[in-house]
N, CA, C and O of each residue as an XYZ file, in Angstrom:
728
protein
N      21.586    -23.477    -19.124
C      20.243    -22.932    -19.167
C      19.931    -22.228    -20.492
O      18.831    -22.418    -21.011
N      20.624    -21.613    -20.935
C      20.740    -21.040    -22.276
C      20.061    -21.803    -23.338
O      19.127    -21.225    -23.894
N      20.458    -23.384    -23.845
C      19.622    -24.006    -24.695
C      18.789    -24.420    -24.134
O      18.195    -24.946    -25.075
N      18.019    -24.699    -23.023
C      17.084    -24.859    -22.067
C      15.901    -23.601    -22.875
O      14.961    -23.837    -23.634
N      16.378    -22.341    -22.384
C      15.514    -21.448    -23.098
C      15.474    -21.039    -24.302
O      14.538    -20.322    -24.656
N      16.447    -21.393    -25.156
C      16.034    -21.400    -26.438
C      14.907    -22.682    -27.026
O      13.896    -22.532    -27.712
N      15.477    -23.892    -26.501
C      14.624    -25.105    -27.011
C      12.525    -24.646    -26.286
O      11.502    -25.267    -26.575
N      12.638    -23.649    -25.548
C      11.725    -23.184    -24.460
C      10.529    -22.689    -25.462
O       9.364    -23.026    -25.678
N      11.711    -21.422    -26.102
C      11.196    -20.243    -26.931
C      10.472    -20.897    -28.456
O       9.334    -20.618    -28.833
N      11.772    -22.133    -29.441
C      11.235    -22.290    -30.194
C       9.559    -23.468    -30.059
O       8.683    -23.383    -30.920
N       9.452    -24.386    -28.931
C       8.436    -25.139    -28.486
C       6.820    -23.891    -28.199
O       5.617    -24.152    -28.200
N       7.613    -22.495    -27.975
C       6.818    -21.535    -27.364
C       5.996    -20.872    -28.933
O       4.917    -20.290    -28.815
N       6.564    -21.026    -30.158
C       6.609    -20.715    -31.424
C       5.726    -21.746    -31.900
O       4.595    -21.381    -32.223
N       6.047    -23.069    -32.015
C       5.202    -24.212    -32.515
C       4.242    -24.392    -31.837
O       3.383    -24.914    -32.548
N       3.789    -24.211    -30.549
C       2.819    -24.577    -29.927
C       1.867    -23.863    -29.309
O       1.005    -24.339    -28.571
N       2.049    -22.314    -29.696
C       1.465    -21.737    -28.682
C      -0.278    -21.386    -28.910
O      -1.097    -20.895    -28.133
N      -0.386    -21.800    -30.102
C      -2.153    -21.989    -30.423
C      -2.738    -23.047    -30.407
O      -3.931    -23.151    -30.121
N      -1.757    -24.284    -30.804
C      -1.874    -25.565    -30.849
C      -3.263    -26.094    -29.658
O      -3.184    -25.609    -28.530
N      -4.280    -26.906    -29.907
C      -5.337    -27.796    -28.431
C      -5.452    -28.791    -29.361
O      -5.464    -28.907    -30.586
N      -5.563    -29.715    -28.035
C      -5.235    -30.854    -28.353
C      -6.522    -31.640    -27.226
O      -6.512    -31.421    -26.015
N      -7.772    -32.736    -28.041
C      -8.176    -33.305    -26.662
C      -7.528    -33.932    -26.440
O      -7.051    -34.596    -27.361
N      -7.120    -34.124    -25.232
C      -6.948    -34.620    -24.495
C      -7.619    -36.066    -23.611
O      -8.744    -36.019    -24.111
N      -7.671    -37.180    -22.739
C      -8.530    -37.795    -21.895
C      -8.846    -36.908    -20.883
O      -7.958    -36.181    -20.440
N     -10.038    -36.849    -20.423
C     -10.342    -36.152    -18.966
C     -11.470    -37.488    -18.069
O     -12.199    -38.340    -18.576
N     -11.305    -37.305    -17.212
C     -11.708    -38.241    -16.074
C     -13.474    -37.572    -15.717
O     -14.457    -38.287    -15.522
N     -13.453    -36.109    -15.715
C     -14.658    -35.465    -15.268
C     -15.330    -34.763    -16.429
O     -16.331    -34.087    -16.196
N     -14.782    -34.887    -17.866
C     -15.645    -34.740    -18.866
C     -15.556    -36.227    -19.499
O     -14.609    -37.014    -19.515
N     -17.172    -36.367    -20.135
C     -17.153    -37.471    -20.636
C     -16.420    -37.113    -22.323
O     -17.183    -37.659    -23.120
N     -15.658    -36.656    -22.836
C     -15.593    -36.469    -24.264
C     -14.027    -35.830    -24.355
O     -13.455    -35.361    -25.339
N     -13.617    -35.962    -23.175
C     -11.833    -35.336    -22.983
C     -11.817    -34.043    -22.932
O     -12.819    -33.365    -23.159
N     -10.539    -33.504    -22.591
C     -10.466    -31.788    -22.249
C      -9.897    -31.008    -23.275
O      -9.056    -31.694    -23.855
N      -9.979    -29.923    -23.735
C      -8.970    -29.413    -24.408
C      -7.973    -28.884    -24.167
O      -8.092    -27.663    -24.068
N      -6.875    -29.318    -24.003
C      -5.916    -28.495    -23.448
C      -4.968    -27.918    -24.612
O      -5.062    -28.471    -25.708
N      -4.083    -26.877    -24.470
C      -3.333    -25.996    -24.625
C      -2.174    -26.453    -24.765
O      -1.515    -26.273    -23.741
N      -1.409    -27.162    -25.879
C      -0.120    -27.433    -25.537
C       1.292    -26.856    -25.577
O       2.398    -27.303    -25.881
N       0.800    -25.650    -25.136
C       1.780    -24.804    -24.584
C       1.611    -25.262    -23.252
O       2.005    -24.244    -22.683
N       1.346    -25.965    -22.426
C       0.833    -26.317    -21.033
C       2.096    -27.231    -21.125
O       2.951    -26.993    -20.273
N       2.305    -28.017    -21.817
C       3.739    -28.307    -21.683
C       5.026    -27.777    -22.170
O       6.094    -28.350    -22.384
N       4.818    -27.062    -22.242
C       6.671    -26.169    -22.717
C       7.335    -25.837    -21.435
O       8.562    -25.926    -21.426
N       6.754    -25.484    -20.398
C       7.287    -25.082    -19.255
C       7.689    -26.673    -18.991
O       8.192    -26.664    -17.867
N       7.699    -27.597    -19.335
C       8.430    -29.146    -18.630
C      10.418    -28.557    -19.172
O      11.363    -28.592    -18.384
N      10.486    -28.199    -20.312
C      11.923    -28.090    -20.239
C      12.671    -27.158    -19.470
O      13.849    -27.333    -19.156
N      12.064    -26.279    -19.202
C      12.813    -25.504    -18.477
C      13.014    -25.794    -16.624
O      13.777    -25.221    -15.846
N      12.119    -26.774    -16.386
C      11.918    -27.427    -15.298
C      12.731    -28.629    -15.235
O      13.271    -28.839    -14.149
N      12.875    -29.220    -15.902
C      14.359    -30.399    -16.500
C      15.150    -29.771    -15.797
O      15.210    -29.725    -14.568
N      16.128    -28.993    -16.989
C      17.431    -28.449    -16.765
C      17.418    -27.219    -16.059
O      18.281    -26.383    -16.323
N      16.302    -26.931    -14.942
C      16.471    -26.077    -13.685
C      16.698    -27.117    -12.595
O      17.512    -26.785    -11.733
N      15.994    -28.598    -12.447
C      15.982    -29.555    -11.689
C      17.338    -30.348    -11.651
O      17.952    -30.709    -10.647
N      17.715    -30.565    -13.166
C      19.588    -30.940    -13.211
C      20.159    -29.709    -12.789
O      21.126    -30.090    -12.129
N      20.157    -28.601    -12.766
C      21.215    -27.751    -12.350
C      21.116    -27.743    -10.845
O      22.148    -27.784    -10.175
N      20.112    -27.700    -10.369
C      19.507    -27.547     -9.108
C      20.544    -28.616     -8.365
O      21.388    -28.389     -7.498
N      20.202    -29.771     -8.970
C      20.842    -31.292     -8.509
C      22.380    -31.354     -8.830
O      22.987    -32.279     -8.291
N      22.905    -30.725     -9.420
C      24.398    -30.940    -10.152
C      25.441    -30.444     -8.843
O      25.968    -29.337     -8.957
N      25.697    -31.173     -7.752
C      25.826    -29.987     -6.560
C      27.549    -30.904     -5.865
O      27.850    -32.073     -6.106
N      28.061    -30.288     -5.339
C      29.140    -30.979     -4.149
C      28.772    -30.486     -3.043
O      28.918    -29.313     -2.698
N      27.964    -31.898     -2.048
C      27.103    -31.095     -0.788
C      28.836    -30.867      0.287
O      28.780    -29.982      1.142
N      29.958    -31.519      0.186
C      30.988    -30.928      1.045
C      31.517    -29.728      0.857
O      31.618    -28.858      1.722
N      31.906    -29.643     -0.408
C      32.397    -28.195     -0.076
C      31.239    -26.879     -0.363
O      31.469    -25.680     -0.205
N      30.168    -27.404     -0.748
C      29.063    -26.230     -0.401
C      28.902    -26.357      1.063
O      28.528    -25.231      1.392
N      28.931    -26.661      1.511
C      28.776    -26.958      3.243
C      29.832    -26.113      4.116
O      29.689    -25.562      5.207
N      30.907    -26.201      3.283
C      31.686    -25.786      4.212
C      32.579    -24.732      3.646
O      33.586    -24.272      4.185
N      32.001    -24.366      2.317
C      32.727    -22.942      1.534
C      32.023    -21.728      2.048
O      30.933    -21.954      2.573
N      32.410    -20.529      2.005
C      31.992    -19.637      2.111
C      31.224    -18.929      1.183
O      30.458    -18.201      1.816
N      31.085    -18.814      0.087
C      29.558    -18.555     -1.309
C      28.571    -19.328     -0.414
O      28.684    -20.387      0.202
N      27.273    -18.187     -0.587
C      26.269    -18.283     -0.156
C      24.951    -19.429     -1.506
O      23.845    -19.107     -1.938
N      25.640    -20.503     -1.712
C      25.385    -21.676     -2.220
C      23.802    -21.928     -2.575
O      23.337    -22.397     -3.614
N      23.165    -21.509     -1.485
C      21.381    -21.707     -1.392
C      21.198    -20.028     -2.138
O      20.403    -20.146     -3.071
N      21.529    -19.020     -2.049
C      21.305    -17.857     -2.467
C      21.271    -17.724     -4.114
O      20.415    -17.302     -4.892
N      22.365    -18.181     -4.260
C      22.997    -18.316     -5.584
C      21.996    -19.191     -6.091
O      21.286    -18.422     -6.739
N      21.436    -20.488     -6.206
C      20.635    -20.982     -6.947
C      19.435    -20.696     -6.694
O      18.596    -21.331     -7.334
N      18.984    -19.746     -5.774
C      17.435    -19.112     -5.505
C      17.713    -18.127     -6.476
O      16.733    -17.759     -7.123
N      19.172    -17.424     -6.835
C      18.842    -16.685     -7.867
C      19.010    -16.558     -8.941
O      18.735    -15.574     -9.628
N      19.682    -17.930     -9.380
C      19.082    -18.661    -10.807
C      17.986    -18.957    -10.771
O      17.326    -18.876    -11.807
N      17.503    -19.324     -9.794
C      15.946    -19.991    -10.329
C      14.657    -18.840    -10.446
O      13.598    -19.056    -11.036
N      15.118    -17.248     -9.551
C      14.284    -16.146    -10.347
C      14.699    -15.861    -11.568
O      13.924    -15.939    -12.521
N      15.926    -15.506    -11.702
C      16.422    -14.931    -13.438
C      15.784    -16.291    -14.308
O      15.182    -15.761    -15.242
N      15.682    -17.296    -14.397
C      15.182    -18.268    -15.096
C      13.907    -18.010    -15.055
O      13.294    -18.010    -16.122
N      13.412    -17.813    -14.179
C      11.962    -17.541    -14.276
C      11.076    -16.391    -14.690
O       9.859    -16.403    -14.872
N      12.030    -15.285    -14.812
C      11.732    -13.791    -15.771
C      12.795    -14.171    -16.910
O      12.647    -13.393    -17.852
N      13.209    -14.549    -17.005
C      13.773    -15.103    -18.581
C      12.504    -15.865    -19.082
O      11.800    -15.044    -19.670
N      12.225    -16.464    -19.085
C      11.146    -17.474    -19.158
C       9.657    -16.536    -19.830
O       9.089    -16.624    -20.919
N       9.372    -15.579    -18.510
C       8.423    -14.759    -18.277
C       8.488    -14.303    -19.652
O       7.849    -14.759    -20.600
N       9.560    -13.090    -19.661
C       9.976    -12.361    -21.400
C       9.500    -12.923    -22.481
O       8.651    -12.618    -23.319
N      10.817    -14.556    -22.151
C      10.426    -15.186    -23.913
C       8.642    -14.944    -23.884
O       8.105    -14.407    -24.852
N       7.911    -15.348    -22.810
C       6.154    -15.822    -23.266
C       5.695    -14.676    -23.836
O       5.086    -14.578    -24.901
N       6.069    -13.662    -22.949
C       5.752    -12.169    -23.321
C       5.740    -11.672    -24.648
O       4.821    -11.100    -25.236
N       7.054    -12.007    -25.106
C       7.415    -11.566    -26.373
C       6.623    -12.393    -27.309
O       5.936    -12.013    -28.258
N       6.818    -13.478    -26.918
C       6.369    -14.255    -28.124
C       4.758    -14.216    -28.519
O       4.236    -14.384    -29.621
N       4.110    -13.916    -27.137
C       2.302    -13.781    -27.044
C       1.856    -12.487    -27.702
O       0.772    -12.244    -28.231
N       3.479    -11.301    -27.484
C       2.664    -10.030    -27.548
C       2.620    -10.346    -29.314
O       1.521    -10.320    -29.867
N       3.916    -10.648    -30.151
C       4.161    -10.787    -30.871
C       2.931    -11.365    -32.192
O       2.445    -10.887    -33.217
N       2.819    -12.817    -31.315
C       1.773    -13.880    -31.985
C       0.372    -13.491    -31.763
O      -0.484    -13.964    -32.511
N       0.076    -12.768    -30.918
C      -0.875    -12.329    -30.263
C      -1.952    -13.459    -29.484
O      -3.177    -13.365    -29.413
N      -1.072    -14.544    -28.933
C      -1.462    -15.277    -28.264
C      -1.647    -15.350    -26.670
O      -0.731    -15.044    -25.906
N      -2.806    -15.744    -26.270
C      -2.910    -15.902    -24.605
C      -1.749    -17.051    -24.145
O      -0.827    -16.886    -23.346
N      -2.065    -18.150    -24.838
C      -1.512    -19.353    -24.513
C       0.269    -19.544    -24.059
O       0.794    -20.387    -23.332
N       0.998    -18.159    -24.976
C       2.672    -17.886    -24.795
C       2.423    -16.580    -23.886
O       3.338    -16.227    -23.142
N       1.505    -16.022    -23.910
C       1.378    -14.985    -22.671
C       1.308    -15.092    -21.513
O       1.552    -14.118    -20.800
N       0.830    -16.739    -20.794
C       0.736    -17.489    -19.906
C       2.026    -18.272    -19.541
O       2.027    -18.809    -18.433
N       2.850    -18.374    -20.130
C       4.201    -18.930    -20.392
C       5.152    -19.018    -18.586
O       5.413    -19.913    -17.782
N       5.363    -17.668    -18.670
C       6.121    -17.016    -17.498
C       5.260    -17.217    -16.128
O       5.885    -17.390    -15.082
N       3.862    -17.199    -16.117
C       3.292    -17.595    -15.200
C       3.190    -19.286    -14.677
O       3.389    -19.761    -13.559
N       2.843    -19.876    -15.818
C       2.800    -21.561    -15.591
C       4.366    -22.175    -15.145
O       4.710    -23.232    -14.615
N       5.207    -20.840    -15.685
C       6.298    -21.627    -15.558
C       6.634    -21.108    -13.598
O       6.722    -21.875    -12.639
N       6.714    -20.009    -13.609
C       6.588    -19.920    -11.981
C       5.856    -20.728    -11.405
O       6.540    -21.491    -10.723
N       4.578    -20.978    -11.333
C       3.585    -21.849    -10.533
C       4.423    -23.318    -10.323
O       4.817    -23.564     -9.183
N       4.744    -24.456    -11.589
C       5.338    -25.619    -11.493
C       6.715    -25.324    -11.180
O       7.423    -26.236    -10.754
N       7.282    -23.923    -11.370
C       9.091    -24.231    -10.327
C       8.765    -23.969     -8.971
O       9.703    -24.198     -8.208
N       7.712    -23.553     -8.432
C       7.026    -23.647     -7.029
C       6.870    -24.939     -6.665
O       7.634    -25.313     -5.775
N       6.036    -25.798     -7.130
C       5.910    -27.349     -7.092
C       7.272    -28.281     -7.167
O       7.485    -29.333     -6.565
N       8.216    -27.502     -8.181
C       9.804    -28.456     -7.927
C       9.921    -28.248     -6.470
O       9.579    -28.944     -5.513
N      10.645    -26.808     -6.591
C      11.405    -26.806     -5.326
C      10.530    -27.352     -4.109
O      11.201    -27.995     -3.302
N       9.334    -27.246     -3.841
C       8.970    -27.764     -2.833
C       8.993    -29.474     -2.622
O       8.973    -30.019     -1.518
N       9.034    -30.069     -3.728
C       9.077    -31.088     -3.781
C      10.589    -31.887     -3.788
O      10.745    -33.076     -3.511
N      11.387    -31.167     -4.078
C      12.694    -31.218     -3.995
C      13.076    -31.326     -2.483
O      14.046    -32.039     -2.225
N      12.281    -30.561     -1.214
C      12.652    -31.145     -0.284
C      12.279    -32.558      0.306
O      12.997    -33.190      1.081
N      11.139    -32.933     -0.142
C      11.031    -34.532      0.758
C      11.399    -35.286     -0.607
O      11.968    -36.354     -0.382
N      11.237    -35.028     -1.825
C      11.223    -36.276     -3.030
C      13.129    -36.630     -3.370
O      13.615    -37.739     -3.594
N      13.907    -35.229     -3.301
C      14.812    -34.915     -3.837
C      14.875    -34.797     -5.206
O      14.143    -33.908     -5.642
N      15.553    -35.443     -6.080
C      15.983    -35.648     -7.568
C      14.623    -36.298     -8.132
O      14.587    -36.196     -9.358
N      14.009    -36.646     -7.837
C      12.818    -37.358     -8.713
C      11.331    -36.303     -8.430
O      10.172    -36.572     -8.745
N      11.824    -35.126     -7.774
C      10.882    -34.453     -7.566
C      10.856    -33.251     -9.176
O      10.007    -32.361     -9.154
N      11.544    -33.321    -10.089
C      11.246    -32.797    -11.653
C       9.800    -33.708    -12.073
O       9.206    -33.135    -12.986
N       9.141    -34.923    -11.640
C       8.390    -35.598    -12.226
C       6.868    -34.233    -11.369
O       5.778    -33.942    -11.859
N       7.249    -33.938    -10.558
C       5.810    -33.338     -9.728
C       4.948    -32.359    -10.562
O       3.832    -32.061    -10.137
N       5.385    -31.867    -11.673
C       5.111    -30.575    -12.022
C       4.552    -31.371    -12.957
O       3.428    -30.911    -13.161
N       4.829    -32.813    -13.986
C       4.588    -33.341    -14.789
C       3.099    -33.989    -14.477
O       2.164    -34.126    -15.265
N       3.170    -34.317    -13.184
C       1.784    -34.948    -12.480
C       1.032    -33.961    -12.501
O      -0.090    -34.129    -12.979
N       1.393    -32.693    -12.017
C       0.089    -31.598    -11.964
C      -0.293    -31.116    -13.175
O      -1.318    -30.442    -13.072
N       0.329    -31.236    -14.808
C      -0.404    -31.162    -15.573
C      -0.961    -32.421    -15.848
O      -1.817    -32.686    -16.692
N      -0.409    -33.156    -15.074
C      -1.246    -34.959    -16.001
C      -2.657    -34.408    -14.739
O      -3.772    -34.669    -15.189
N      -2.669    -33.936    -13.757
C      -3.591    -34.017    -13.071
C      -4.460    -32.870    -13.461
O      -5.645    -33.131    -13.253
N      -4.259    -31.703    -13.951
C      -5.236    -30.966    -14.447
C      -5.465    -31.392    -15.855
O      -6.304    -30.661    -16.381
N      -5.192    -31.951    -16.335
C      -5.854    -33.055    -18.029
C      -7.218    -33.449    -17.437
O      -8.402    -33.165    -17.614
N      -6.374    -34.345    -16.543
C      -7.534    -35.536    -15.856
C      -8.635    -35.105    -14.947
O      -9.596    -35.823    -14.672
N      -8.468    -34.031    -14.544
C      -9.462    -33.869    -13.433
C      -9.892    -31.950    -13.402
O     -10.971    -31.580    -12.938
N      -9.145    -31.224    -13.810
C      -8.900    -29.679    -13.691
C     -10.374    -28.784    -14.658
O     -10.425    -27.558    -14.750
N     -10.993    -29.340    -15.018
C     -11.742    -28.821    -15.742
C     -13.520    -29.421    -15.781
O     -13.842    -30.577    -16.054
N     -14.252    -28.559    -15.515
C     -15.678    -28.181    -15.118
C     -16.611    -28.657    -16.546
O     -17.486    -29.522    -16.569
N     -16.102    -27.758    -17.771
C     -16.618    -27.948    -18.378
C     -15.338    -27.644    -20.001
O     -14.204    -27.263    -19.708
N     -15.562    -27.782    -21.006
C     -14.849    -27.846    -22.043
C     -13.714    -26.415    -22.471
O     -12.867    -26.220    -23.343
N     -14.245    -25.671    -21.375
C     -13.782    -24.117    -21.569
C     -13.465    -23.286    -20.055
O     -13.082    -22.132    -19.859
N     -13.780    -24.340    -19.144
C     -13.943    -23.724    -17.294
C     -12.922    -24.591    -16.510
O     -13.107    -25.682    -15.971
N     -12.101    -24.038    -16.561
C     -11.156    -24.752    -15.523
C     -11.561    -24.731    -14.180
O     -12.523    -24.010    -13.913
N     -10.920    -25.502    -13.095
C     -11.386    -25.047    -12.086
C     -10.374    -24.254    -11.794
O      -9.610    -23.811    -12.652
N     -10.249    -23.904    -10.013
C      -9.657    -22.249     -9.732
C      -8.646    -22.800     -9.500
O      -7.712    -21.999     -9.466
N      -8.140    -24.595     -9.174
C      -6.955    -24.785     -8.810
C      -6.202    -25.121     -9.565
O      -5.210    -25.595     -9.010
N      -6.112    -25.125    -11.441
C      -5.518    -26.067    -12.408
C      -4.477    -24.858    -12.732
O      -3.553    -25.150    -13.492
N      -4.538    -23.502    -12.220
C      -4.225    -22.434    -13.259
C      -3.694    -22.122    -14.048
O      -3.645    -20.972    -14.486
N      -2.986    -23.350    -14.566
C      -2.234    -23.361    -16.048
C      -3.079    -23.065    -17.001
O      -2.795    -22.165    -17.791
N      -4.399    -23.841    -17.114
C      -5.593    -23.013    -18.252
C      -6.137    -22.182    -18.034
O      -7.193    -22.149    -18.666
N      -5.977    -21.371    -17.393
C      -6.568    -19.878    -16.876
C      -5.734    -18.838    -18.110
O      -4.549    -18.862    -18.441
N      -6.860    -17.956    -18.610
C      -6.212    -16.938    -19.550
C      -5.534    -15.935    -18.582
O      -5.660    -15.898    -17.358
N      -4.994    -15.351    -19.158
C      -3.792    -14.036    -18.579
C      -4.412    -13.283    -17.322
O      -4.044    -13.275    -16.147
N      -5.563    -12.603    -18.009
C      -5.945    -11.519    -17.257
C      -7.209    -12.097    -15.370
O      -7.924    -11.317    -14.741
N      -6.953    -13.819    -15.022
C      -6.940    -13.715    -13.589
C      -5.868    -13.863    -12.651
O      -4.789    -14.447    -12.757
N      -6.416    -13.173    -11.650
C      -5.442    -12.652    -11.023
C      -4.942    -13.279     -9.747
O      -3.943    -12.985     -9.091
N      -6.394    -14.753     -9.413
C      -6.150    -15.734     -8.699
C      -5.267    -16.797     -9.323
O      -4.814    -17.623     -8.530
N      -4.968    -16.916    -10.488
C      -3.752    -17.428    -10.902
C      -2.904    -17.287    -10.625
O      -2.207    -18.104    -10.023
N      -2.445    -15.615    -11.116
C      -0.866    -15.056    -10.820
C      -0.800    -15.039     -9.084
O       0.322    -14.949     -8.585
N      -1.765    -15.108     -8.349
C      -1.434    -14.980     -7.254
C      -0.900    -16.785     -6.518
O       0.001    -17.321     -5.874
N      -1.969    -17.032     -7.071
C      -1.517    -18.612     -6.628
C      -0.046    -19.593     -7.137
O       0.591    -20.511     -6.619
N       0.055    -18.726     -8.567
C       1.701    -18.601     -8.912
C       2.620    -18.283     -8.238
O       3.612    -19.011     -8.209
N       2.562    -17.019     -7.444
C       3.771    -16.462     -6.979
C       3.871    -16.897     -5.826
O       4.973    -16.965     -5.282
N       2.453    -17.378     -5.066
C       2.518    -17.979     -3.903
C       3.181    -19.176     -4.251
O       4.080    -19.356     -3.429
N       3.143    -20.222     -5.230
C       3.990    -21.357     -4.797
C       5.573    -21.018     -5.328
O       6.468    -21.861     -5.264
N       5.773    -19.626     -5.869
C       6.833    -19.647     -6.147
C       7.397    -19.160     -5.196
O       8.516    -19.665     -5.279
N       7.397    -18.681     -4.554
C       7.366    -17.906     -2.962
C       7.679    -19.248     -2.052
O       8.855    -19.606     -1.978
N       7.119    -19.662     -1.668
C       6.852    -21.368     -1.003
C       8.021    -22.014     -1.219
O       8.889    -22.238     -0.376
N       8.029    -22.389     -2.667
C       9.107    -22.951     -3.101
C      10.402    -22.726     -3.273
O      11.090    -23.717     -3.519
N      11.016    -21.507     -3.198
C      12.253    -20.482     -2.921
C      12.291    -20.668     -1.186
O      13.278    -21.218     -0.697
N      11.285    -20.233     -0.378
C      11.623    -20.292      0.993
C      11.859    -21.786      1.509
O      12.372    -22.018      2.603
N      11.468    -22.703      0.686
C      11.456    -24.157      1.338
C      12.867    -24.615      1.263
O      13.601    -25.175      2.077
N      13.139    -23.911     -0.858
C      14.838    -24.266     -0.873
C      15.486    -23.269     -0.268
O      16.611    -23.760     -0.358
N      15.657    -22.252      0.278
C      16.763    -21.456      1.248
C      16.833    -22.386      2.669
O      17.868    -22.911      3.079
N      15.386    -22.482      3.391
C      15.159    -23.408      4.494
C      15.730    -24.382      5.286
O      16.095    -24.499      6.456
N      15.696    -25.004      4.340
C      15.555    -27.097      4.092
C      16.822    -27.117      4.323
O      17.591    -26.263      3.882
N      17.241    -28.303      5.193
C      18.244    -28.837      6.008
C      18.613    -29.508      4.714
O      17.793    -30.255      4.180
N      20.066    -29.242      4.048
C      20.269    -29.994      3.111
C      20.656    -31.792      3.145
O      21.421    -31.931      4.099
N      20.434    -33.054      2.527
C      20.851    -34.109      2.536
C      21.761    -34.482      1.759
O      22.024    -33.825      0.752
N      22.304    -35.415      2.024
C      23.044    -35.903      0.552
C      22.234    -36.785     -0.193
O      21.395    -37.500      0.355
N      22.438    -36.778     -1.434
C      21.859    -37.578     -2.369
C      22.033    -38.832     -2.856
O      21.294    -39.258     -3.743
């Protein structure tokens, strides 16, 4: 995880003012998006390989609390995460790396939940919901709608809430979930 968040931090450096149009489906002239909107994909990678890197027998039948332990990598990853944006937004004085720690909670909400019916091919889900807020997430050139909240600036609070709710979701689904083999 370590070069995970470094490769995180320096993508968080190059990109964090960077817009780019984009295609959009509901503007005729494409969207602008933020491509800091994708930096949170690496850390969702190699949370999704670690996640997956598993021996379902003897986690099954060892005594380490196996589901605990990677619910709590996947918070420390996710206030690791939080920091680098922090630092780097307070720093740059950017919204876009200030949003960092939030986008990145919201789409590890969307893994793990998707990790229970998709399994291993559920790292692509988080990739669809920004291909799906490109394509469809935005009103007008500057108005997201309320459900894309990756382009939402810092200070709403139906974002961070709708963040923590799927990060919430997604932690209780992976403690939950009847494990399979793969």
């Amino acid at each position: 995880m370590p070069p995970a968040l470094a490769v995180y931090g320096v993508l968080a450096v190059l990109l964090h003012d960077s817009v780019a149009v984009l295609p959009s489906l509901t503007l005729t002239s494409g969207s602008r998006m933020q491509l800091a909107m994708f930096v949170p994909v690496v850390i969702l990678v190699a949370l999704g390989h670690c996640l997956d890197g598993r021996l379902p027998a003897p986690e099954a039948s060892g005594v380490r609390p196996v589901l605990r332990l990677d619910a709590l990598l996947v918070v420390t990853v996710i206030l690791a995460a939080a920091m680098v944006g922090m630092g780097i937004g307070t720093v740059l004085e950017s919204d876009a790396a200030l949003v960092l720690g939030r986008n990145t909670a919201f789409l590890t909400g969307i893994l793990l939940c998707g990790r229970a019916v998709f399994g291993t091919v559920a790292v692509l889900l988080p990739v669809l919901w920004i291909a799906s807020v490109m394509l469809f997430g935005f009103r007008t050139w500057t108005d997201p709608h309320f459900w894309a909240v990756l382009p939402e600036p810092p200070g709403e609070p139906h974002a961070m809430i709708l963040a923590v709710t799927a990060l919430l979701c997604g932690l209780l689904v992976h403690l939950f979930r009847i494990r399979r083999a793969l």
